[in-house]
N, C-alpha and C positions, 0 to 999 in steps of 0.2 A: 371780114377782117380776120376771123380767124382762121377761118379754110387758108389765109393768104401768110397767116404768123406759122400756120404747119410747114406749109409749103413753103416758106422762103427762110423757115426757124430761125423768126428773129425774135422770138416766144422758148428759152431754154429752160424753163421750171424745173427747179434743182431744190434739194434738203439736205441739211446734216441733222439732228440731235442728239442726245445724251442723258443719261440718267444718272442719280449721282445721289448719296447717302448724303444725307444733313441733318441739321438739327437749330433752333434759333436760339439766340442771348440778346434779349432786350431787342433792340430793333437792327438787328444783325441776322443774315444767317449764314449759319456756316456749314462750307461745303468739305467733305472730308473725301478720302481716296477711295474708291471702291475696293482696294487689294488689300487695304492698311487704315482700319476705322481709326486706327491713334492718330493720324497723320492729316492735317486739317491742309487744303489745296491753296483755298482761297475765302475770305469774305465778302458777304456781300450788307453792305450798312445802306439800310431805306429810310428816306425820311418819313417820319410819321405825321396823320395828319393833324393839324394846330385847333383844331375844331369836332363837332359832330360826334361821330365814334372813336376819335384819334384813333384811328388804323395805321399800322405798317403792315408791310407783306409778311415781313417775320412772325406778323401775331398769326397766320396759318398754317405755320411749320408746328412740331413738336419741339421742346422744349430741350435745353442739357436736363435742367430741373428734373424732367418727364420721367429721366433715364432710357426713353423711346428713341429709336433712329428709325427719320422719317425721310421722305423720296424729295428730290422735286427733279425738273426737266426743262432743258433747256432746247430751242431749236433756233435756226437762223434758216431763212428763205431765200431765195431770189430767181426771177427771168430771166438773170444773164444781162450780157454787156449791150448784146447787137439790141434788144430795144432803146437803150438809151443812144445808143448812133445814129437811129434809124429814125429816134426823134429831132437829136439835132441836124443831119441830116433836111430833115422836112423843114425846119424850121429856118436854116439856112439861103433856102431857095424858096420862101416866104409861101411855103404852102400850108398854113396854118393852122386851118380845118383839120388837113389829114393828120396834121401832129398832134394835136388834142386828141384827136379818136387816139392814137396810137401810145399818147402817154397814158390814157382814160384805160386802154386793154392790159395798158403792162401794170397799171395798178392793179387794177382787180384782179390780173392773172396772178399778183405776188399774193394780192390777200387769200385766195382761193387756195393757193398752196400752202399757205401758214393755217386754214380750215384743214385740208385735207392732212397736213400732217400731225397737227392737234388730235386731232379725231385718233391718228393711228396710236398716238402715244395714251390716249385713254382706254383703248383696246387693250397695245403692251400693259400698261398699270392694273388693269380690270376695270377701271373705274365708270359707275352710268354712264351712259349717252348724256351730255350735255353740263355734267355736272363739272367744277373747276371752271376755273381761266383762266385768259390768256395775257401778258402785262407787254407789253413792252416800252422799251425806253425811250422818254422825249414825251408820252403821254401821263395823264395827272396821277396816277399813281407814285411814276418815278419819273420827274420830268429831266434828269441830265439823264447824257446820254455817255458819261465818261466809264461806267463800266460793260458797254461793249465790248472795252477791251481785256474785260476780266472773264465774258463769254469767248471771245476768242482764243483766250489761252485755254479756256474749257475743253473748246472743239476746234484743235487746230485745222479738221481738215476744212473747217469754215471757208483756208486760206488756200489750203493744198489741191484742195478738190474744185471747190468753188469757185475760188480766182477773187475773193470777197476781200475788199482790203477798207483802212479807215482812213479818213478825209481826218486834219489836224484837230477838227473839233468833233468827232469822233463819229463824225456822220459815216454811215455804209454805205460804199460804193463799189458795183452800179447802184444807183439810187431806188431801183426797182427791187428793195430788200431789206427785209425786216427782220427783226432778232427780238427772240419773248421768253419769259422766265413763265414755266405751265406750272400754276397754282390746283391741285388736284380739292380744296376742302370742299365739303358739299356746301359751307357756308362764304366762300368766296363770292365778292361784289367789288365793280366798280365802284372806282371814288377817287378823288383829286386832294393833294396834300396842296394845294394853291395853283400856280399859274403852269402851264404847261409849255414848254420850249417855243411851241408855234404860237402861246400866245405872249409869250417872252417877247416875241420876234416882230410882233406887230405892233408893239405898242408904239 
C-alpha cells in the first residue's frame, strides 16, 4: 500500500509551524508578536484540571510574574485531500476491506508527520530528544476543539498552502490532520481535565 500511495500520491504529507514568544497569566497563555514583544496576537485560556495535580498547559510556560519570555510552537499536519476521496471512493463501491487499510495508512501517515515534524522543532529549539509534548485539541488535556481557529490565524499558510479549512464545529478538514500546541518543559505529562470530545461523543 504504500509503494501504491507513492505511486498514485494519494499519500501528500505536508507541514506548517511556527514559533512564537509567550508568557502565561493564570491559566492563559499569551502569545505576543515576534517583531513587537508589546503587542500581545492572541490568547489561548486552557481549562485546568478539577482534580490530581490541577494542571493547565499554562502552568509550563513562564510566567508575566517571571519577567521571562518564554517559547512555545505550534504545527498543523496533514496527507491531503485525495486520501479521504480515495476512501470514500472504496467505500462507495462497497469495498470495504480496502477502505479500512486505506483510512488505517492515512492515519498513521498523518501521525508520523506530526512525529517527524515535532522532532524538527525540538532540534530548531535545541531542546533533548524526547523531552516536551505534543497536545492537541479534542484530546484530555484540551478537549474543545474551538481554538483551532486561533492556530489558524497563527499560521495562515495552514489555509494557503495546505488547502486545510474548518468544518462548523471546528473539525480539520481533510480529516487526515491534526494541529498541536509543542509544550517544550522537561516536566511536561499527559493528563485529562475530564471527558475528552470523542468520549463526549459516545455517550
Amino acid at each position: 500500500m504504500k509503494r501504491e500511495a507513492i505511486h498514485e500520491k494519494w499519500l501528500a504529507p505536508q507541514a506548517v509551524y511556527g514559533l512564537f514568544p509567550c508568557q502565561s497569566e493564570g491559566d492563559d497563555l499569551i502569545i505576543y508578536n515576534p517583531e513587537n514583544l508589546d503587542e500581545t496576537i492572541t490568547r489561548f485560556s486552557f481549562p485546568r484540571q478539577p482534580y490530581d495535580d490541577h494542571l493547565a498547559l499554562s502552568d509550563y510556560f513562564a510566567s508575566v510574574e517571571s519577567g521571562q519570555m518564554d517559547v512555545v510552537a505550534f504545527q498543523v499536519v496533514t496527507v491531503g485531500q485525495e486520501a479521504t476521496e480515495r476512501f470514500d471512493k472504496l467505500q462507495s463501491t462497497h469495498d470495504y476491506t480496502e477502505a479500512y487499510f486505506t483510512h488505517g495508512l492515512a492515519v498513521q501517515a498523518a501521525e508520523a508527520t506530526a512525529d517527524y515534524l515535532h522532532e524538527h522543532i525540538r532540534r530548531e529549539m535545541g531542546i533533548p530528544e524526547n523531552q516536551g509534548k505534543r497536545y492537541s485539541w479534542g484530546y484530555p488535556a484540551i478537549p474543545e476543539l474551538e481554538d483551532h481557529r486561533k492556530v489558524f490565524e497563527l499560521l495562515p499558510a495552514v489555509t494557503t498552502e495546505l488547502g486545510i479549512t474548518l468544518s462548523p464545529a471546528y473539525q480539520l478538514i481533510p480529516e487526515q490532520s491534526t494541529a498541536a500546541i509543542i509544550v517544550h518543559h522537561s516536566k511536561a505529562k499527559y493528563y485529562s481535565v475530564g471527558e475528552s470530545r470523542v468520549e463526549q461523543l459516545m455517550r
